[in-house]
N, C-alpha and C positions, 0 to 999 in steps of 0.2 A: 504494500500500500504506500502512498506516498505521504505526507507530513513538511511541515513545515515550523522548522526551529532555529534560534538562536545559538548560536555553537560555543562561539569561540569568545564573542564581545559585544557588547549591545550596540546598535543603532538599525535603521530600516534595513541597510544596502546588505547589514547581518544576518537576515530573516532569510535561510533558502530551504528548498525544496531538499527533501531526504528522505531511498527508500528504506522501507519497516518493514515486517512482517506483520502480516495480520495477527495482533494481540488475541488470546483465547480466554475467556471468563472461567476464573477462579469460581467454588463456591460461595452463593451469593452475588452473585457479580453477573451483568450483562453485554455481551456484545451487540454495538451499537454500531448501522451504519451511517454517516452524518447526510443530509440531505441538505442542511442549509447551517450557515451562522451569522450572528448577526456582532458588530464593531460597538464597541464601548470607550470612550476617554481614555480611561483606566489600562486597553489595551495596547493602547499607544502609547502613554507612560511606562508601561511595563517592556515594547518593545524598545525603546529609548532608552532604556535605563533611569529613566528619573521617578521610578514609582519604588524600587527596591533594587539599590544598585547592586548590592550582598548577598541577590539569590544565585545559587549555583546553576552554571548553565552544563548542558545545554537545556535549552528553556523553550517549551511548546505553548506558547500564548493560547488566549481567548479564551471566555469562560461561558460564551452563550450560542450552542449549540443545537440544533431538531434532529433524530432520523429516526432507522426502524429496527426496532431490537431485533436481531437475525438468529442471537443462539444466547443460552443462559445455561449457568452454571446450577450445581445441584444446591437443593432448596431455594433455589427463587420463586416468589410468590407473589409477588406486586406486578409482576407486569410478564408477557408470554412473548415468543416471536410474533411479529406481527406488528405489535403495536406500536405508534408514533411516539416518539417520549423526546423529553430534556431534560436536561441535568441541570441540577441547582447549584447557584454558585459558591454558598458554603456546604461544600457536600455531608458535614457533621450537625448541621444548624436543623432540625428536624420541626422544632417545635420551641416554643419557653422562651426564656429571655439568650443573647445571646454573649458565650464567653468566648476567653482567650482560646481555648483548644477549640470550638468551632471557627473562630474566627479564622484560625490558621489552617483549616481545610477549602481555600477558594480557590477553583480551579482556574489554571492561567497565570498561577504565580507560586504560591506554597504548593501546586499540587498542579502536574502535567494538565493544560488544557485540549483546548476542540479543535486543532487546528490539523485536523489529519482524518483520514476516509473513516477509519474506524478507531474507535473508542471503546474502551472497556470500565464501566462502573460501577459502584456499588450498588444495590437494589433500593437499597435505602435513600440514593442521591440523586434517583434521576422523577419526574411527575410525567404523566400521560396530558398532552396539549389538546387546546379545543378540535375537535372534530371540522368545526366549520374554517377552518384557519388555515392559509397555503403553508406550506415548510418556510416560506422565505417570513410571511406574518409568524408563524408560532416563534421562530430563533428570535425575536424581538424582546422577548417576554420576560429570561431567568433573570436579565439584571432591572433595565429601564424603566420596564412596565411596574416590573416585585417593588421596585427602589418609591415607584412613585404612591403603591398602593401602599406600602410601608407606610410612607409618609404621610399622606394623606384619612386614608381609611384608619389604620392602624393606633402607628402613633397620635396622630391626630385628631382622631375620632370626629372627622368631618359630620355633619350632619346639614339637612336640606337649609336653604339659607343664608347660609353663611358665605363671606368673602374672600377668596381662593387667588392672590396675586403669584403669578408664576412666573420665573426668569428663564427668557432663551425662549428660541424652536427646536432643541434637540429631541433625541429620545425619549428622557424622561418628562424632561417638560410638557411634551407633547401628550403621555401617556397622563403628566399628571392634568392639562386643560379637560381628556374624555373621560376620564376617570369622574375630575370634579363634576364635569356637567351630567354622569349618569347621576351621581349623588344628588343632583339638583343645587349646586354650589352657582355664587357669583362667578365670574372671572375675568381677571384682569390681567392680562399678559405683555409681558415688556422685551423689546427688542432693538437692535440697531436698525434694522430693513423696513420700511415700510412695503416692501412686497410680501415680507415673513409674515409681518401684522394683520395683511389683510388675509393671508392663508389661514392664519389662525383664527380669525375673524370667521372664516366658511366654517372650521372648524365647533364653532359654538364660542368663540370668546367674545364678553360682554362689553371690554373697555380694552382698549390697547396703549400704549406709551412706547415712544422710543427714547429711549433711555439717550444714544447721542445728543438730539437734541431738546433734551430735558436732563441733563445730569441729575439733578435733583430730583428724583422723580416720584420721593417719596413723599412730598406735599402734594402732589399730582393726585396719587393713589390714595391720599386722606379728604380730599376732597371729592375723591370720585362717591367716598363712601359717607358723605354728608358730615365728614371731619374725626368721626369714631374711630378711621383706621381697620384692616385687615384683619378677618381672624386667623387666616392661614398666609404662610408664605414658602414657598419650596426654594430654596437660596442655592445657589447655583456657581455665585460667582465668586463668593470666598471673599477674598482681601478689599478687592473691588466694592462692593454691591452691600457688604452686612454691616451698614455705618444706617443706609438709608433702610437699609431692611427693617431695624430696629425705629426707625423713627417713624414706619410707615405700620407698624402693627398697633392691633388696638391693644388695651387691659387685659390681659391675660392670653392673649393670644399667642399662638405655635406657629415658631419658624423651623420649617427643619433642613439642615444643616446637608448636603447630598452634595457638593463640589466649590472645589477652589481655583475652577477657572482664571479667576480675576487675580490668585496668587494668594500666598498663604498669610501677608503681615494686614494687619485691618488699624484704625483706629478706633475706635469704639469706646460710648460713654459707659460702663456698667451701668450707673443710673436707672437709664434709658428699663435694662433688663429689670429691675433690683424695683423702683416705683411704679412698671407699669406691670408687675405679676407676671412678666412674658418667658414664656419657655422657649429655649435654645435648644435643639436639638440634633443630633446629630444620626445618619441614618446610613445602614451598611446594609443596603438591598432588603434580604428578608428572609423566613426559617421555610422550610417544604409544607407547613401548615397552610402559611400564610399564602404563598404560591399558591397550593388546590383551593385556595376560596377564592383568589383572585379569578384562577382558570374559571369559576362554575360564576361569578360577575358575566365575565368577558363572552359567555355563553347564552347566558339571560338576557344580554342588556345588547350583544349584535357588534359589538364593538370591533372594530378596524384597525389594524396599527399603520402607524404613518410610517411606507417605504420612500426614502426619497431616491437612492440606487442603488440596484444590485450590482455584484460584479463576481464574476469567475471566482473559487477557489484562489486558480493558480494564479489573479490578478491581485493577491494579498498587500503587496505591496503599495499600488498601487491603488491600494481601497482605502487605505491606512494614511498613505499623502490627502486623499481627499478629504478624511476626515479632519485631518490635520489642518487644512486651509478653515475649516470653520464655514462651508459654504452652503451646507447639508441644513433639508427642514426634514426633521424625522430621521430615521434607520436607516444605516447604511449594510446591507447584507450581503452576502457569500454564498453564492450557490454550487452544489458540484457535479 
């Protein structure tokens, strides 16, 4: 089979193609063949080296993967030949709160990822995806979509009503704008493009900002909401963006914490957290619980993930620059 790893030294031009033998499931364990994956931030940090320079290579990226279980090992029992599954990206994270030893099972980094024809995983690590969903929609789902339901539904405990300010048109952003609006949430989504704005706009977004030409944009978004301020905000941008995040939430309200885009140093009043009861949050995808109620949402509710291109497998590379440019609305995915 072929595969795709980091050998020798991290950077893109380091990512090459390499043949493997087809892996055989241990007991427990399932052979999987990949059908589709889909590119995450995090995957590009990790092929760059700026996500864990200290992990040992050689090192098979990507953590969000679809295909079809071909063979399994003795006592499997969650899942047969046949059926379409993905792996979850902390493959120890099952359920409950989560710790240090789950944490440290995410595939793509502590733990060989998807980026190869066949994959072999625990029983316990991988979820059966919506039936209505192509391969290239379900690989969207273990990080982007888990990350935003996390955040939103989970931590958040969204309910109908409420004001849902979201940063970016990525992945999860995007997952978190349809996610809100199944909820029956407000939403306000902030971007540089006003061509992004208006996509999100078809999308179901109620109020839009471009943040370029509003820097400030967090008196923008206090006013949208008659001055009370946000109960939700999915923060995005890190160093950038969580100075106004804080000034644009209401009393008690949840920001949760999902990327540092904008860079890791912030300035930031405490106060701001400390007087207005607001919780900071910070959010690392989500357990295989959390995942199957999201899958049986995304089921009820008809929902869509936002592709914006696919590209070959063997066009890794060169999926990974795109992403890189930042030009992408939605999921960028890997077919094979």
């Amino acid at each position: 089979m072929q595969a795709f790893e980091i050998q020798n030294q991290f950077g893109l031009d380091n990512l090459v193609a390499v043949e493997q033998p087809v892996p055989e499931p241990g007991p427990g364990e399932v052979l999987i063949r990949l059908k589709a994956c889909s590119l995450n931030y995090r995957d590009l940090l990790m092929v760059l080296g700026h996500y864990n320079p200290n992990l040992p290579l050689p090192l098979r990226p990507l953590s969000d993967g679809v295909g079809e279980v071909t063979a399994c090992g003795e006592g499997v029992y969650r899942v047969q030949p046949g059926d379409r599954v993905a792996g979850i990206f902390t493959q120890q994270w099952l359920g409950g709160r989560l710790t240090y030893e789950r944490a440290r099972s995410a595939l793509g980094g502590e733990r060989q990822g998807m980026l190869a024809e066949y994959v072999v995983l625990n029983q316990e690590g991988v979820v059966k995806v919506p039936a209505r969903l192509t391969d290239a929609e379900a690989a969207t789902l273990p990080c982007a979509a888990l990350t935003a339901w996390n955040a939103l539904m989970v931590a958040g405990n969204l309910i109908a009503g409420e004001t849902v300010l979201i940063q970016g048109t990525g992945g999860v952003s995007l997952f978190g704008l349809q996610l809100a609006k199944i909820a029956g949430a407000r939403v306000i989504i902030t971007s540089s493009s006003d061509e992004k704005l208006e996509r999100a706009r078809a999308l179901g977004a109620d109020e839009t900002i471009n943040y370029r030409e509003t820097p400030k944009w967090a008196k923008v978004a206090r006013q949208m909401t008659g001055g009370n301020g946000v109960d939700h905000i999915v923060e995005v941008g890190g160093g950038q963006t969580l100075g106004q995040s804080l000034k644009a939430c209401t009393i008690g309200g949840h920001i949760a914490m999902i990327g540092i885009l904008g860079g890791n140093e912030a300035t930031i009043h405490p106060t701001d957290i400390l007087m207005h009861g607001i919780c900071l949050q910070g959010i690392m995808v989500g357990s295989r619980d959390m995942f199957e109620a999201m899958n049986a949402a995304i089921e009820v509710n008809g929902l869509s993930p936002v592709i914006d291109r696919e590209f070959h497998f063997s066009e890794i590379v060169s999926a990974l620059r795109y992403l890189q440019s930042g030009s992408h609305f939605g999921k960028i995915v890997l077919n094979f």
